[in-house]
VEXVEXFI-737328 format. One line per 4 residues: number of its first residue (from 1); their letters; for each residue x, y, z of C-alpha. Coordinates in steps of 0.25 Angstrom, whole numbers. Layout:
REM VEXVEXFI-737328
NUM> a> X:Y:Z; ...
This chain:
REM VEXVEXFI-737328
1> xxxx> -52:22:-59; -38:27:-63; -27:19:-70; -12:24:-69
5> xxxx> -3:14:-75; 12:16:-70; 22:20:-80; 29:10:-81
9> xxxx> 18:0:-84; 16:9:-97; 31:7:-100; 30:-10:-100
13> xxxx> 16:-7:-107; 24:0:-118; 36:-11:-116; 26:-24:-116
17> xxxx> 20:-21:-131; 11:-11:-140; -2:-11:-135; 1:-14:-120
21> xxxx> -1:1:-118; -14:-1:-122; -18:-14:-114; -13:-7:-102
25> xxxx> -23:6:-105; -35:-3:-109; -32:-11:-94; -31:3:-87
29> xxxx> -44:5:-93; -50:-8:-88; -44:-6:-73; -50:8:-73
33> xxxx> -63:1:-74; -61:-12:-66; -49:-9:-56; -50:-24:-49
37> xxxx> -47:-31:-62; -36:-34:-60; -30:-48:-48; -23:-45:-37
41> xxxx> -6:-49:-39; 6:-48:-34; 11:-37:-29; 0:-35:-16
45> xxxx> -7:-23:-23; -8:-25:-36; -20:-30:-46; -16:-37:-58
49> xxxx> -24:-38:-73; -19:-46:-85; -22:-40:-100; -23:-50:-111
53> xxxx> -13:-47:-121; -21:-51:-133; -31:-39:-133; -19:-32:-138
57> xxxx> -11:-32:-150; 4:-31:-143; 2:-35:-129; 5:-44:-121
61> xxxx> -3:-51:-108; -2:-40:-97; -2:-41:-81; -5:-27:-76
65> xxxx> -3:-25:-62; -10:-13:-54; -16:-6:-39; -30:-2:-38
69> xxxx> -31:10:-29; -46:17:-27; -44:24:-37; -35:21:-50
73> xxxx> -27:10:-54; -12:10:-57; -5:0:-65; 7:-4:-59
77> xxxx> 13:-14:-68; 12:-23:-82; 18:-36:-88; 16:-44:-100
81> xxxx> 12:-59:-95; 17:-71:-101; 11:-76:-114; 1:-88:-113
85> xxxx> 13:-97:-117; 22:-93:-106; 11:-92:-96; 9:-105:-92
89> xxxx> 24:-107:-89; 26:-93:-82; 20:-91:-69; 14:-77:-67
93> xxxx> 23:-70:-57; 12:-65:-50; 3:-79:-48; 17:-84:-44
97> xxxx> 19:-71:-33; 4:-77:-28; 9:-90:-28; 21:-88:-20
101> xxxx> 14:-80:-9; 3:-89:-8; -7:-80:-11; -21:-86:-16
105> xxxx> -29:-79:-26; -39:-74:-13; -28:-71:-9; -23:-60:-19
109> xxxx> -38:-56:-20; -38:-51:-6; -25:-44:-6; -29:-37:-19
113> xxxx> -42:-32:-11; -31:-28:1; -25:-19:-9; -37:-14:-15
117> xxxx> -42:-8:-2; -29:-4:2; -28:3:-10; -42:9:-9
121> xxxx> -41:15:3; -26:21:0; -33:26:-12; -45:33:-4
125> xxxx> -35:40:6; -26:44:-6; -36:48:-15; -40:57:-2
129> xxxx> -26:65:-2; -26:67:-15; -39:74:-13; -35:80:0
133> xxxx> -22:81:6; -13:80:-9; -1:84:1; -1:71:8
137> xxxx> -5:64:-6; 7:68:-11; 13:62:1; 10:49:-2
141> xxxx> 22:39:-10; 18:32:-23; 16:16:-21; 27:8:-20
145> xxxx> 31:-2:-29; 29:-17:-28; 44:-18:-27; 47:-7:-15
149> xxxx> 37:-14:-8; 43:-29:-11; 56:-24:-6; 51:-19:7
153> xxxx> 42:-33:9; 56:-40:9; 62:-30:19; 53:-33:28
157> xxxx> 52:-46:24; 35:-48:26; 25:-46:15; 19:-34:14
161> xxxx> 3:-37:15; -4:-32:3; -13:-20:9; 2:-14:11
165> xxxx> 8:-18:-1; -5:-12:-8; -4:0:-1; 12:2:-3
169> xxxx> 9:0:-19; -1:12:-18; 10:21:-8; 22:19:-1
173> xxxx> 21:27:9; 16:41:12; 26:55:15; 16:61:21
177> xxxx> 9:76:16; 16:88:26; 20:76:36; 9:69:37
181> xxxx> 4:54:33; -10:52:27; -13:43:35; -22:44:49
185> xxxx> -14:47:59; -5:56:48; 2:42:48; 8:39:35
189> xxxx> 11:27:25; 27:22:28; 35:21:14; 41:7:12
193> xxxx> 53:12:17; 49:18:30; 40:5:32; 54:-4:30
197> xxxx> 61:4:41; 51:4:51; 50:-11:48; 65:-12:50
201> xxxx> 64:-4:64; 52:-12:69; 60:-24:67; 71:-22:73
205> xxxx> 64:-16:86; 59:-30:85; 72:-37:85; 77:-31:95
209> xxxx> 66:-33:103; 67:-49:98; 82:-48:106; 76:-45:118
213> xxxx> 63:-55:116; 75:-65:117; 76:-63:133; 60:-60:136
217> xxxx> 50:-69:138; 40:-72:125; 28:-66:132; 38:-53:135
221> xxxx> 43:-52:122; 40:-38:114; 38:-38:98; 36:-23:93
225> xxxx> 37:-28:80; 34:-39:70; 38:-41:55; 25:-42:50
229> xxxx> 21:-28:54; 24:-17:42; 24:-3:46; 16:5:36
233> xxxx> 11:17:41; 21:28:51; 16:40:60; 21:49:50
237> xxxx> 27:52:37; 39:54:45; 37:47:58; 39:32:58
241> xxxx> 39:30:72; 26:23:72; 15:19:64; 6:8:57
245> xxxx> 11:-7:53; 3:-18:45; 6:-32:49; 9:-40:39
249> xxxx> 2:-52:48; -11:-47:52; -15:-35:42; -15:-26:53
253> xxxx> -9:-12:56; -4:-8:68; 4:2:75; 19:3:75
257> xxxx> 29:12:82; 45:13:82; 47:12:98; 39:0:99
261> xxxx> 28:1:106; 16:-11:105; 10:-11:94; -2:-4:92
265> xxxx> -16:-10:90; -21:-16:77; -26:-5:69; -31:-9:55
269> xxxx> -30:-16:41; -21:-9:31; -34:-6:23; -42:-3:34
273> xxxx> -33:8:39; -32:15:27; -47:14:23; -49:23:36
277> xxxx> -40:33:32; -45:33:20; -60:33:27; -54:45:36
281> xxxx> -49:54:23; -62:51:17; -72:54:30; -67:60:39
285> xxxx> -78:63:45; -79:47:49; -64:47:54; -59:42:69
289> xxxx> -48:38:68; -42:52:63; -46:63:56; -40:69:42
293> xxxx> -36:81:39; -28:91:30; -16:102:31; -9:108:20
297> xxxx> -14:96:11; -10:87:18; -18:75:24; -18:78:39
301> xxxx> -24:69:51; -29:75:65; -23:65:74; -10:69:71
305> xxxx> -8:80:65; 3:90:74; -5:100:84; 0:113:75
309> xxxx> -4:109:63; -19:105:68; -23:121:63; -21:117:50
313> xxxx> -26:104:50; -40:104:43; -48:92:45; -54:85:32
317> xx> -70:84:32; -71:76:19
């Protein structure tokens, strides 16, 4: 398992004492071995594992925080932890962030498990572009920060469940290779900022519509929206007219459009639906639901791919 630890972790390593720099590499060696070491805490995504100071001549009691994908770890963050005679009247910040959203130890055990499958798959179809389709690979955004992703929870004012926030840690969002998404469909992964403004748009179609709910009769009255729906996945790179929601409620995607029409049928869990991409990319010969392709390097699926470019479209046999 490959460990990559983040730049600025090596900077406070350097900061936080002499031989930190070492007690982060001897850790990096342990997670390369045993990746789940590390218990599940705040923020949604992210494992954390505690080194003892006193195995080392100048360094303190570490928290190191980091996401597991399939394949390689990345260390996202480092702190020193109170000393033992501060401890007891310092609350860990991140026992207290459990505390204060209710969350019980099973709790944070199944989120961590969300996230690991999340992550897993994203790393099986990722892992597959950078194999065989590098264009659209190169298409995909780094993960976004536990910050960016705070800011846009409280602009939509709902919490972001954690599959989502573990996906958004790993990518925030796909440009698309030559034009087109890597996901089935050539759908693509909305940044944050295109997901806040199709939020925005829904939710004023829904407040207009509330106007007139006023004057209709409660059985006649027309929701096309509600808040706990996230749009997370578009019809295109560059078309936002449509696409995929999670509800925040129920777990569930479904499908949204911008001239609200019903919504569409339940279609899957957040996991589900990217293991079978994932499944697709990997055995094609298997796949239903759509069938994966490549032009120009780039990652290419039948369904919708533009009738003149179907010449060059060469289907992937595995």
């Amino acid at each position: 398992m490959k460990v990559e630890i983040q730049p600025d972790v090596r900077d406070t390593a350097a900061r936080l004492g002499a031989d930190v720099p070492y007690a982060l590499k001897a850790l990096a060696g342990q997670l390369a071995d045993d990746p789940d070491m590390g218990r599940p805490s705040g923020p949604a995504g992210i494992l954390t594992v505690t080194v003892d100071g006193d195995m080392f001549d100048d360094c303190p009691d570490l928290s190191v925080g980091y996401i597991r994908e399939s394949d390689r770890i990345e260390i996202r963050f480092l702190k020193a932890l109170p000393s033992p005679e501060t401890s007891t009247d310092t609350p860990d910040p991140e026992q207290e962030q459990s505390r204060d959203e209710g969350q019980s130890s099973g709790d944070l055990v199944a989120a961590a498990a969300t996230v690991r499958e999340v992550a897993d798959a994203w790393g099986r179809i990722t892992g597959w572009l950078k194999h065989n389709a590098p264009v659209s690979y190169a298409a995909l955004r780094a993960g976004a920060g536990p910050a960016a992703i705070a800011a846009l929870e409280d602009g939509l004012g709902i919490r972001i469940p954690v599959e989502l926030h573990g996906l958004w840690l790993l990518t925030s969002g796909d440009e698309g290779g030559n034009g087109w998404g890597c996901l089935p469909g050539n759908r693509a992964l909305m940044t944050l900022d295109a997901v806040a403004a199709a939020y925005r748009l829904k939710m004023d179609a829904q407040a207009d519509e509330d106007v007139s709910n006023t004057d209709r009769p409660k059985e006649e009255r027309i929701t096309v929206w509600k808040a706990s729906r996230i749009p997370v996945v578009a019809r295109g790179p560059a078309d936002s007219t449509s696409g995929l929601y999670l509800d925040a409620e129920s777990g569930y995607l479904g499908r949204w459009s911008r001239y609200n029409e019903a919504p569409g049928e339940v279609l899957d869990t957040l996991v589900t639906y990217l293991e079978e991409a994932a499944d697709m990319l990997e055995a094609p010969a298997l796949a239903t639901g759509d069938k994966p392709g490549l032009i120009d390097g780039a990652l290419v699926w039948l369904s919708s791919i533009d009738p003149a470019q179907e010449d060059r479209w060469q289907p992937w046999t595995g």
